[in-house]
N, C-alpha and C positions, 0 to 999 in steps of 0.2 A: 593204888588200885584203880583199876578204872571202872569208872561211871557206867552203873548195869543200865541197860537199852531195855526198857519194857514194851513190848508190843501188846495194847487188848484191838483183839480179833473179832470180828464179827462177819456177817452176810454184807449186809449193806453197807454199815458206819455213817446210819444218822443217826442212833438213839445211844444205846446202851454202850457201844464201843468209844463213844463222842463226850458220854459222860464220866466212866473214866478217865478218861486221858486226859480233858480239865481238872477233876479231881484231884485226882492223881497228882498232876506235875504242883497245884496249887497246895498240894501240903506235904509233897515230897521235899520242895527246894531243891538245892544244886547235885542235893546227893547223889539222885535218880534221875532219869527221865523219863516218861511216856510217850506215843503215841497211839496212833488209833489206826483200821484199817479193816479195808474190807476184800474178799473176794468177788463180789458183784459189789461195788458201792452205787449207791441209789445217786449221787451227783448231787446229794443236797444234805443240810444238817436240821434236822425236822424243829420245825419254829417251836414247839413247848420242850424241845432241849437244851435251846439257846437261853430261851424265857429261866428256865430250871435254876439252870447257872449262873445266870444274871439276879435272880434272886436269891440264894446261896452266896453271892458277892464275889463271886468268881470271873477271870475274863474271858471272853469269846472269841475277841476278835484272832484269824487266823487258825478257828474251827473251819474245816471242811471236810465233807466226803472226800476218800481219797482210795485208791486201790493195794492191795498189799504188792503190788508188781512196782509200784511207783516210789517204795521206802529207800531213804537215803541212805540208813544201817541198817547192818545188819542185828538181829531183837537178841538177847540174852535170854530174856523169857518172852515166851509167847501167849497170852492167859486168853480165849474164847472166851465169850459171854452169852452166846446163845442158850438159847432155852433146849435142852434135849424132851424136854415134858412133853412142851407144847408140836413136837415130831420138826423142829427146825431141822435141818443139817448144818451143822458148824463145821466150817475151812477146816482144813489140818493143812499145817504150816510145815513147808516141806524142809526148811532148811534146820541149822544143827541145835538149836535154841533149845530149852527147856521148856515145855510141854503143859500147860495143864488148861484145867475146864471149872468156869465157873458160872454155870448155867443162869441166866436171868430170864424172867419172860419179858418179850418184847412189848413194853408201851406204844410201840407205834400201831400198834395191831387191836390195842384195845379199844370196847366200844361201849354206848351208854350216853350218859349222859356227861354234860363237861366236867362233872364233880368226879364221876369215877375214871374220865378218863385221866383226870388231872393225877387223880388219886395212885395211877399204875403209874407214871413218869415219876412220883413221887415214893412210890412203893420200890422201884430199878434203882432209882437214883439211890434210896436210904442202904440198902443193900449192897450195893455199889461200895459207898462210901465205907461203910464199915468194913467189908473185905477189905478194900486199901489200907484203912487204919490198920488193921492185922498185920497188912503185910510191913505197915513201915514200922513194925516193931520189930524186925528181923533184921539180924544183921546181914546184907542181902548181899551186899559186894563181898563182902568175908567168905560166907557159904557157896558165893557162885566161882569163889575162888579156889577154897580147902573140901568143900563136902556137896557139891550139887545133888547129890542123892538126898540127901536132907534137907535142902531147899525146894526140891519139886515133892518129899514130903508135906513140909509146914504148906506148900502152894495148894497142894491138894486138900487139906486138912482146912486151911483157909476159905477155899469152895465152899464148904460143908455151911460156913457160918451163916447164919441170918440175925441181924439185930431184934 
């Protein structure tokens, strides 16, 4: 079977798109892969997503903004991260990939003082992570191979969670 290609999707891909895709590949192992990507990417990986990761024990280096025009595969899944609450617009990913939405509000946007803004990077992030743990309880390559209709179910249904 071959290795499903994850694509998380975002606007820019410094925050919530950038912590997935670390996430992600660090407790996926060889099974999976991720990346990240944006339709406008901002040109930079915002400094308390780096910080995030790096405290988590995660690695960074070879984190960058990056545009979804510049991806080397083609994504098997495509999963957005944007906030639809907060009136973002989230890309739609026009190629033939499986689809879904798993709205976060954007930490870079928040404001206050450092506590609470520490607080939203770490509110994305925990959220984040737990949707992945979901998702790598699914037999992914199997599904995207026999039933993709039931894998962009569990993906949607996954959405839904919050820790």
């Amino acid at each position: 079977m071959k290795t499903p290609e994850i694509l998380f999707l975002c606007t820019g891909n410094s925050c919530r798109s950038i912590l997935a895709e670390a996430t992600f590949n660090a407790l996926a192992g060889p099974a999976m892969h991720a990346t990240s990507a944006g339709s406008h990417p901002t040109g930079y990986v915002h400094p308390r997503s780096i910080s995030l990761l790096e405290r988590e024990g995660f690695r960074t280096e070879g984190l960058r903004s990056k545009s979804w025009e510049d991806l080397k595969e083609t994504p098997d899944i495509v999963i957005t991260v944007c906030a639809g609450a907060a009136g973002e617009t989230c890309p739609a990913y026009l190629g033939p990939a499986i689809r879904t939405h798993w709205g976060v509000e954007d930490p870079a946007k928040a404001t206050g003082t450092e506590a609470q803004i520490e607080a939203a990077f770490d509110t994305a992030y925990h959220i984040l992570r737990y949707r992945i743990e979901a998702l790598l309880q699914l037999p992914v390559a199997e599904l995207l191979e026999k039933d993709p209709a039931k894998l962009r179910q569990e993906l949607e249904r996954i959405g839904t969670l919050q820790p």
